[in-house]
C-alpha positions in Angstrom: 146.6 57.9 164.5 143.0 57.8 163.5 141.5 56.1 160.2 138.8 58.3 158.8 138.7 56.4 156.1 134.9 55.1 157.4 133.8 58.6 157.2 135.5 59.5 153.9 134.1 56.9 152.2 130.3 57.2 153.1 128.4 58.1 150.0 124.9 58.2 149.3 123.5 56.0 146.7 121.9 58.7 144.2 119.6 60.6 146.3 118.9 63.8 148.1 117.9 63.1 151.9 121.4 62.2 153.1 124.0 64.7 153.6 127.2 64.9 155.2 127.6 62.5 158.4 129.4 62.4 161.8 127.5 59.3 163.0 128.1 56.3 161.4 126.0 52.8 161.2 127.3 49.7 159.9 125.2 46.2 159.1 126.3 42.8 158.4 125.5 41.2 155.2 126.9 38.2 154.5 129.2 38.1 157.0 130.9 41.5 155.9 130.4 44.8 157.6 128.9 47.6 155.3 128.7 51.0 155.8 125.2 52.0 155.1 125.3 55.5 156.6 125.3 57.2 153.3 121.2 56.6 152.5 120.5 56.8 156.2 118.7 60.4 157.9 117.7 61.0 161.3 119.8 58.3 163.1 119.3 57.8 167.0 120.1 55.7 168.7 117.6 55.7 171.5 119.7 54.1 174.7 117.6 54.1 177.6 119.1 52.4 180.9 119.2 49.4 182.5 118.9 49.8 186.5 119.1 47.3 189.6 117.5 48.5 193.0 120.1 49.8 195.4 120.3 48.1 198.9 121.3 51.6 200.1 120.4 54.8 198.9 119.6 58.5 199.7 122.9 58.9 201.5 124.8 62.1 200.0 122.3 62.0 196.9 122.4 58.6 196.0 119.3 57.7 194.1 117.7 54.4 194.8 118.9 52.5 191.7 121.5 51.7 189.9 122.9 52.0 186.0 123.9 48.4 184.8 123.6 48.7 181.1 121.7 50.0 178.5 118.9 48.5 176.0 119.0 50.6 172.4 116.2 50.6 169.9 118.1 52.8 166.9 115.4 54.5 164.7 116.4 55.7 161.0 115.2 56.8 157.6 116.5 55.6 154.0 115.5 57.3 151.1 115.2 54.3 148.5 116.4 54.7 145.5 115.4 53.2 142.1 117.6 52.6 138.8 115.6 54.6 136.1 116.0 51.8 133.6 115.4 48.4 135.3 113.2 50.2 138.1 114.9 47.9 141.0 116.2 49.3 143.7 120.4 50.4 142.8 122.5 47.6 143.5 124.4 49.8 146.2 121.2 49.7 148.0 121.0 45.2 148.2 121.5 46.0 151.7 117.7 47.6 152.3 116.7 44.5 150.3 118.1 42.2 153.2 117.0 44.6 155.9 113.4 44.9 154.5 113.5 41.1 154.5 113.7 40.6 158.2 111.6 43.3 158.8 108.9 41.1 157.9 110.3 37.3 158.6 110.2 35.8 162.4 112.8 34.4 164.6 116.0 34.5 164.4 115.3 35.4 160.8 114.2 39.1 162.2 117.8 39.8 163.5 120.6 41.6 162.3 123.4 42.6 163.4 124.7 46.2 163.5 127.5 48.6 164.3 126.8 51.8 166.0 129.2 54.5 165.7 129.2 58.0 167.7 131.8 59.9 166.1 133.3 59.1 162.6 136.7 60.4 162.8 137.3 60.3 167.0 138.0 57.0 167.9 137.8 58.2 171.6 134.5 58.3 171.2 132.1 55.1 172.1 131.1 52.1 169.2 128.6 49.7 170.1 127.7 46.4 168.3 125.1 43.9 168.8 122.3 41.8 167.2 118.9 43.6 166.5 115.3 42.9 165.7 113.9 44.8 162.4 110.6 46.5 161.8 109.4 48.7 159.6 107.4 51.8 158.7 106.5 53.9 155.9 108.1 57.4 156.5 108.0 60.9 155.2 110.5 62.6 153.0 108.5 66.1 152.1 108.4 64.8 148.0 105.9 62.9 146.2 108.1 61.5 144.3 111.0 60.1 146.9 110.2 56.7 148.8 111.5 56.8 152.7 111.3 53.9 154.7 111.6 53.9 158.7 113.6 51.5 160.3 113.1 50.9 163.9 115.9 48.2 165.9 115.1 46.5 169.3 118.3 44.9 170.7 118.3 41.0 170.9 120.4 40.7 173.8 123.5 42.6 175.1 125.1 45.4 172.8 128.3 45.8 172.9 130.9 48.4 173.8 133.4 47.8 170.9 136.7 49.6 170.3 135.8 52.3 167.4 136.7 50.9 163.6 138.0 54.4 163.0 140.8 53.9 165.3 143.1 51.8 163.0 146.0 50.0 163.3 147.2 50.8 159.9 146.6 47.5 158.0 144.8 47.2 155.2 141.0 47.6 155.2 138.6 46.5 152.8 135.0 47.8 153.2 133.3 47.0 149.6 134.6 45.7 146.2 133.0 46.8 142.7 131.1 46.3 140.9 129.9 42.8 142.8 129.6 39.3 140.5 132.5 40.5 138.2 134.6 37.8 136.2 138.4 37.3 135.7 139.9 40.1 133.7 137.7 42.6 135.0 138.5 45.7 137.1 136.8 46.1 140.0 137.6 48.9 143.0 138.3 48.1 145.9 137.8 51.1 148.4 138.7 50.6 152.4 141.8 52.1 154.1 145.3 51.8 154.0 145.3 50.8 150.6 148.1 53.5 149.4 150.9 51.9 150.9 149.6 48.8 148.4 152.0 46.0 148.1 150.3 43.1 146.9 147.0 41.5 146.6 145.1 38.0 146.0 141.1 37.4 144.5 140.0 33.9 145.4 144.2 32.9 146.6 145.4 34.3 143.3 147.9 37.1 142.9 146.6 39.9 141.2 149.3 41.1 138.7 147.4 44.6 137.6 146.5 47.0 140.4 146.3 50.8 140.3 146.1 53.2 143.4 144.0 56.3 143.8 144.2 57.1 147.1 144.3 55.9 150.7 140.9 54.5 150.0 140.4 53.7 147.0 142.3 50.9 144.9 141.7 49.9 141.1 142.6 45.6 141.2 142.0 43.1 137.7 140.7 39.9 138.6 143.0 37.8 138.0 143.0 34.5 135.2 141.9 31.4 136.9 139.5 33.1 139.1 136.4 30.9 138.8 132.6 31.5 139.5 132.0 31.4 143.4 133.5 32.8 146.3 136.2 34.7 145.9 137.8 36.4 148.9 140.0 39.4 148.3 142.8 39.8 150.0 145.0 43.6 149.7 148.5 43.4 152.1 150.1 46.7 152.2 153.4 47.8 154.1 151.8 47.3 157.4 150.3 43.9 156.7 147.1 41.4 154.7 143.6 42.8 155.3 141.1 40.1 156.2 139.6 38.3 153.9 136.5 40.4 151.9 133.6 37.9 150.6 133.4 38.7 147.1 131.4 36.5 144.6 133.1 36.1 141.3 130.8 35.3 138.4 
């Protein structure tokens, strides 16, 4: 059965550009996949073939090389979007801070890691992952008013065929918890999959004793008492069994 719970949960920040998505793309920040499709136009993922010289060729049509992989250099647009009072950029947008970050540092500082996605609720369809350099340019969104940024990826090394994330095996998922830097007795949501067959959960190994369910992908959780200022994984186990381990920061 597919999970089209990565699809169901993509949501744009506050702005215009981004609309409804098939495609997904997922980076790592801190060591946690997040869905940043939501703020992303105009993804492609620009695969272009890697060939070896045939020994043999023009028998029957053959052509004189050979497909043994594929380079991809993703191109994309975010439409960056600014909180009206503190005019930074919205904190569900920290991952554009990280990405603009490479985009200008060197090394193995320029990489990230990513997640391409071809079809957000067909898990037949191919996923790729694999470690990217970042660079940047100023793009064009049609308004004065509306900052757009162009990403451009180069991949460091081999990508990856991956099995797609929207296949599922009906576990638990957890793709973001907030609001981020929350202390104990605070309710944060935690939105992923699986979560409506909820049976227990744990913030930084303690059991949480007040949750509330939504839906299938959303899930209302109180820190618990004794959670302390740090890391704080969270854990959510539902009838099918424990999720791994979200970073969360507890303030």
């Amino acid at each position: 059965m597919p999970d089209p719970t990565l699809y169901e949960t993509t949501t744009i920040s506050q702005g215009s550009l981004a609309l409804a998505h098939q495609w997904l793309i997922r980076q790592k920040v801190a060591g946690a996949w997040i869905n940043i499709t939501g703020d992303v136009n105009n993804l492609d993922p620009a695969p272009s073939p890697i060939t070896v010289q045939r020994e043999a060729y023009g028998t029957k049509g053959r052509t004189s090389q050979d497909i043994t992989g594929y380079n991809f250099a993703p191109t994309f647009d975010v439409e960056v979007i600014r909180d009206p009072v503190t005019q930074q950029i919205v904190a569900a947008q920290s991952w554009l801070i990280d990405l603009m970050s490479a985009a200008v540092s060197e090394g193995g500082l320029n990489k990230r890691e990513f997640q391409i996605i071809t079809d957000a609720l067909d898990p037949r369809m191919p996923a790729f992952e694999g470690s990217f350099s970042v660079a940047f340019a100023r793009g064009t969104s049609g308004y004065a008013d509306k900052a757009v940024i162009r990403f451009t990826l180069n991949n460091d090394g081999v990508v990856r065929r991956i099995t797609s994330p929207v296949a599922g095996t009906g576990v638990a998922t957890i793709e973001t918890v907030q609001p981020t830097a929350q202390a104990a007795g605070v309710m944060v949501a935690v939105r992923g999959s699986g979560l409506a067959s909820y049976v227990s959960a744990t913030v930084q190994a303690k059991p949480v004793t007040l949750a509330r369910v939504v839906d299938d992908s959303t899930l209302v959780i109180q820190i618990p008492t004794g959670v302390t200022a740090g890391a704080a994984p969270v854990v959510v186990t539902n009838a099918k069994g424990a999720s791994t381990a979200f970073a969360y920061t507890a303030a």
